[in-house]
C-alpha positions in Angstrom: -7.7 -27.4 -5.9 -6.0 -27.7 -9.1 -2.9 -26.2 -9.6 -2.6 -23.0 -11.6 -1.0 -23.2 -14.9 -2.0 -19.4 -16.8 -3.8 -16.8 -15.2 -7.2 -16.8 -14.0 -9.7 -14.6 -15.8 -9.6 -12.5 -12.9 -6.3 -12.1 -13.2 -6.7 -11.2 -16.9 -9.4 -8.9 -16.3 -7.0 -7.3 -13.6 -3.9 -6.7 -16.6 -6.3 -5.3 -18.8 -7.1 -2.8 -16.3 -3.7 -1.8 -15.4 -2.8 -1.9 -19.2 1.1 -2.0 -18.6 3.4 -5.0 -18.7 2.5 -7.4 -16.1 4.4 -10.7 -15.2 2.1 -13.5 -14.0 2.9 -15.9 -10.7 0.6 -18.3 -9.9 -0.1 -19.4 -6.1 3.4 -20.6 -4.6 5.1 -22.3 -1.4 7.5 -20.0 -1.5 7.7 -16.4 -2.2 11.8 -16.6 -3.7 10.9 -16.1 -7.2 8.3 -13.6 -7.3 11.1 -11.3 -5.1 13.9 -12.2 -7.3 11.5 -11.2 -10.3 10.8 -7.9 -8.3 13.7 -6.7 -7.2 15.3 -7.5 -11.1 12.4 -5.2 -12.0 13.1 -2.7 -9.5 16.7 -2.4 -11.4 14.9 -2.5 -14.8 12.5 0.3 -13.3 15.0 2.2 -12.2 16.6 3.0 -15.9 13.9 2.4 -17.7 11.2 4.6 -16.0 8.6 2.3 -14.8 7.8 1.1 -11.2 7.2 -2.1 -10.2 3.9 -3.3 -7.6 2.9 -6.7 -7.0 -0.9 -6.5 -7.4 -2.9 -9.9 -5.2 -5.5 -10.7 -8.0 -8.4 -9.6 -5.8 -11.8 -9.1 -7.0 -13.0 -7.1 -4.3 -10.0 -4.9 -5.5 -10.8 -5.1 -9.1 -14.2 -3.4 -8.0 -12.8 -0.8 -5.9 -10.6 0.0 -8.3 -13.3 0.0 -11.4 -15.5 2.6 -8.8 -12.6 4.5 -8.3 -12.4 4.8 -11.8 -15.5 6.4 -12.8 -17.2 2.7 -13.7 -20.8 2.1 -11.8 -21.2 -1.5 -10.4 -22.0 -3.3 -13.8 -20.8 -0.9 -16.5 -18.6 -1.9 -18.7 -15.0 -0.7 -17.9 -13.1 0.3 -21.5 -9.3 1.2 -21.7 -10.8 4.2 -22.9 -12.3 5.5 -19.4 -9.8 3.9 -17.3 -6.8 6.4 -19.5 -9.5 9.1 -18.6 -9.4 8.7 -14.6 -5.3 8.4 -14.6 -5.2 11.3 -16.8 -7.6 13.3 -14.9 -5.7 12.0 -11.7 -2.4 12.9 -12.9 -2.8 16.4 -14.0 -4.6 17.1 -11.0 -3.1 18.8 -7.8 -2.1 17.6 -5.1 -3.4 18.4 -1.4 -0.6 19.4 0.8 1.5 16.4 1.7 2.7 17.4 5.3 -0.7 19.3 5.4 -2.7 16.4 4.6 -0.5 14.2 7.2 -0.8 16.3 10.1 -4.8 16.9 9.2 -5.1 13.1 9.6 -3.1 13.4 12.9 -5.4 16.5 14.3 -8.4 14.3 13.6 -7.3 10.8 15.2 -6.3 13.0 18.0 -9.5 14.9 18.8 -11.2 11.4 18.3 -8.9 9.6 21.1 -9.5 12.7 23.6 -13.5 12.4 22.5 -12.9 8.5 23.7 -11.3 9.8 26.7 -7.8 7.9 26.0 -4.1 9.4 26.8 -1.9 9.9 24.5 0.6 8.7 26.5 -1.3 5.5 26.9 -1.7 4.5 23.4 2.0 5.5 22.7 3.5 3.5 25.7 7.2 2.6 25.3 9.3 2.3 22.1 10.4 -1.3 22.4 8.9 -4.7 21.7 8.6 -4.1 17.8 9.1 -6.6 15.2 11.8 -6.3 11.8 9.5 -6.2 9.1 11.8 -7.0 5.6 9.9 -9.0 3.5 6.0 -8.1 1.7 3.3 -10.8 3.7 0.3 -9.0 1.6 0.4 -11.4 -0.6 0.4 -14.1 1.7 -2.7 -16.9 2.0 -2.3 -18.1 5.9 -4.9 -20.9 5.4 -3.1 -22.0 2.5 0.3 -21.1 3.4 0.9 -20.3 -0.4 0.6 -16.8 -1.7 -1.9 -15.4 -3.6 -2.4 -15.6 -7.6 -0.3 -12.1 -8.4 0.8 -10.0 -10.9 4.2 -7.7 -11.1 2.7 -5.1 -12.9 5.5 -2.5 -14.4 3.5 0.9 -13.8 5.0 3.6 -16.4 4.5 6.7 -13.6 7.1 9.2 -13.4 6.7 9.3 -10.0 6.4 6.6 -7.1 3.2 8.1 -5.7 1.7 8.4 -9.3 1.6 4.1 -9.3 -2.2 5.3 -7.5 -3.2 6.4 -10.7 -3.0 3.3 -12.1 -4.4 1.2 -8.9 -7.1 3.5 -6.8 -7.6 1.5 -4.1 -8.4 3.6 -1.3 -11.9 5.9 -0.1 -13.4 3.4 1.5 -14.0 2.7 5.5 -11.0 4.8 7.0 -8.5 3.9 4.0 -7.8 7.6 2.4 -9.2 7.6 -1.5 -6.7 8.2 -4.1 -5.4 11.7 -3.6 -4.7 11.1 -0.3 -3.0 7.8 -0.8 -0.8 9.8 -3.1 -0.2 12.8 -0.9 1.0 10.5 2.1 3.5 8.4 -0.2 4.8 11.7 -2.1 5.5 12.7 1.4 7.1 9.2 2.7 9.6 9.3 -0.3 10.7 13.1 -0.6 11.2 12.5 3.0 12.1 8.6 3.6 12.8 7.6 0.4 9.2 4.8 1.2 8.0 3.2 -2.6 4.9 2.0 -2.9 5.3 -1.9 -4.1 2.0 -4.3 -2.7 -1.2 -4.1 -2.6 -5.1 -6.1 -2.1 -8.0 -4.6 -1.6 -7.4 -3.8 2.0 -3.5 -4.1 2.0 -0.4 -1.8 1.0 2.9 -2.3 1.3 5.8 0.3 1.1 9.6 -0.8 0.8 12.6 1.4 1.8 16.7 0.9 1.3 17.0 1.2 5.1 15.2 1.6 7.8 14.6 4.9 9.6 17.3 6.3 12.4 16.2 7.6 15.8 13.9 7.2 18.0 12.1 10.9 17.5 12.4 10.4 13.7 10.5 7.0 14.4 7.9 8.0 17.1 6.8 10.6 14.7 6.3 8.8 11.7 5.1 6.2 14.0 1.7 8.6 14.8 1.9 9.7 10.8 1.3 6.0 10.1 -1.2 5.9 12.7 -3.0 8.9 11.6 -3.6 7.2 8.1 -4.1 3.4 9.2 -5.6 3.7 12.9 -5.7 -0.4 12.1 -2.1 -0.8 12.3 -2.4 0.1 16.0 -5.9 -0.5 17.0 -6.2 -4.1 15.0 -2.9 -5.5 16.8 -3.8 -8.6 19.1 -0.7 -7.7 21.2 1.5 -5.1 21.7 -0.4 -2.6 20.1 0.7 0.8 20.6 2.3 3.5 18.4 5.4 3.3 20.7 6.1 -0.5 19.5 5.1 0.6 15.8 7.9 3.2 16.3 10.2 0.1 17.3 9.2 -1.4 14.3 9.7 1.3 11.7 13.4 1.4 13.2 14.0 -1.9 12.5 12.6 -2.6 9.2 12.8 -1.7 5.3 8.8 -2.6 4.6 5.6 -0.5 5.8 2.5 -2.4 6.1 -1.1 -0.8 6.1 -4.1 -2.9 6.5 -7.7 -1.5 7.0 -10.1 -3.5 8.3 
């Protein structure tokens, strides 16, 4: 395939969606740059009032986001509408963080009793978890280079507000938007967790250091669980909220994936 050398018109139709500044990386063999680009922006963010998410020009999240939006499969999305939704999202209250959280939890509990599975079981031991420090959303594993990306600079004044702007949830068991946006309100009042990747069916959350203590890990551990079940369920080995708790204490990037 030929090498990239200016974005694709997906990735064109994707800025004009997010309409904020965007920086443009095109498919690479390593991921140095786009980080060094980040975290600089992270900085810049920082006094300047704007957050910073690498976005994977997906088209299957381009849609998602365009129905989350208010736009029917087909109609014609205008800058117009989309400054409609965020506005509409935006003033909008939000459901009870914690509330929300342990709502999740009750359900993904009464389900695992209905399945006639322990708790105990699927929490197992904390140990044989993994230091996650580094996004791998972006990543294309048959290609080992990543994706075609953007950095977009999202002008929220909150972390949890970058949702506004990229919608990506309410599908399968991924929570839709005000959901997404109660959970990370929560993460950072709490954790300090940002928001910072995402693909149609990936999210990524980055943290200045990881979290302390085992009960402070085991219960975010079933948090996370409660709003990915894939990040347990979906693991080939090892997979139990007892080695997500491991994990979590070891690393500075949450990763969600629905399947």
């Amino acid at each position: 395939m030929k090498p990239l050398t200016e974005p694709s018109e997906l990735a064109r139709r994707l800025m004009d969606y997010l309409d904020c500044p965007c920086e443009w990386f095109p498919p690479m063999e390593d991921d140095d740059p786009i980080l060094e680009r980040f975290h600089a922006a992270c900085e810049e963010g920082s006094k300047k009032g704007f957050f910073p998410v690498l976005v994977t020009a997906d088209d299957l999240l381009l849609e998602c986001l365009a129905l989350n939006s208010g736009c029917e499969d087909g109609e014609e999305i205008t800058r117009e509408k989309l400054r409609f939704s965020r506005a509409r999202l935006l003033q909008a209250a939000l459901p009870d963080s914690s509330a929300f959280l342990s709502g999740l939890l009750k359900s993904r509990r009464a389900e695992l009793e209905e399945d006639g599975i322990l708790e105990t079981e699927l929490f197992g031991k904390v140990e044989g978890g993994e230091t996650l420090d580094r996004f791998c959303s972006f990543w294309d594993y048959e290609t080992e280079t990543t994706h075609e990306l953007l950095l977009a600079r999202i002008p929220a004044d909150h972390p949890w507000e970058v949702f506004a702007w990229l919608p990506m949830g309410g599908w399968n068991e991924c929570p839709d938007t005000p959901g997404l946006m109660a959970a990370a309100r929560h993460w950072y009042e709490r954790y300090g967790a940002i928001p910072c990747a995402v693909t149609h069916d990936e999210l990524e959350f980055r943290l200045a250091a990881p979290v302390t203590g085992v009960e402070t890990a085991s219960r975010l551990a079933w948090e996370q669980y409660a709003f990915c079940p894939d990040r347990v369920d979906q693991c080939e080995e090892n997979g139990t909220i007892g080695t997500l708790a491991d994990t979590l204490r070891q690393s500075t990037v949450w990763y969600f994936w629905w399947d």
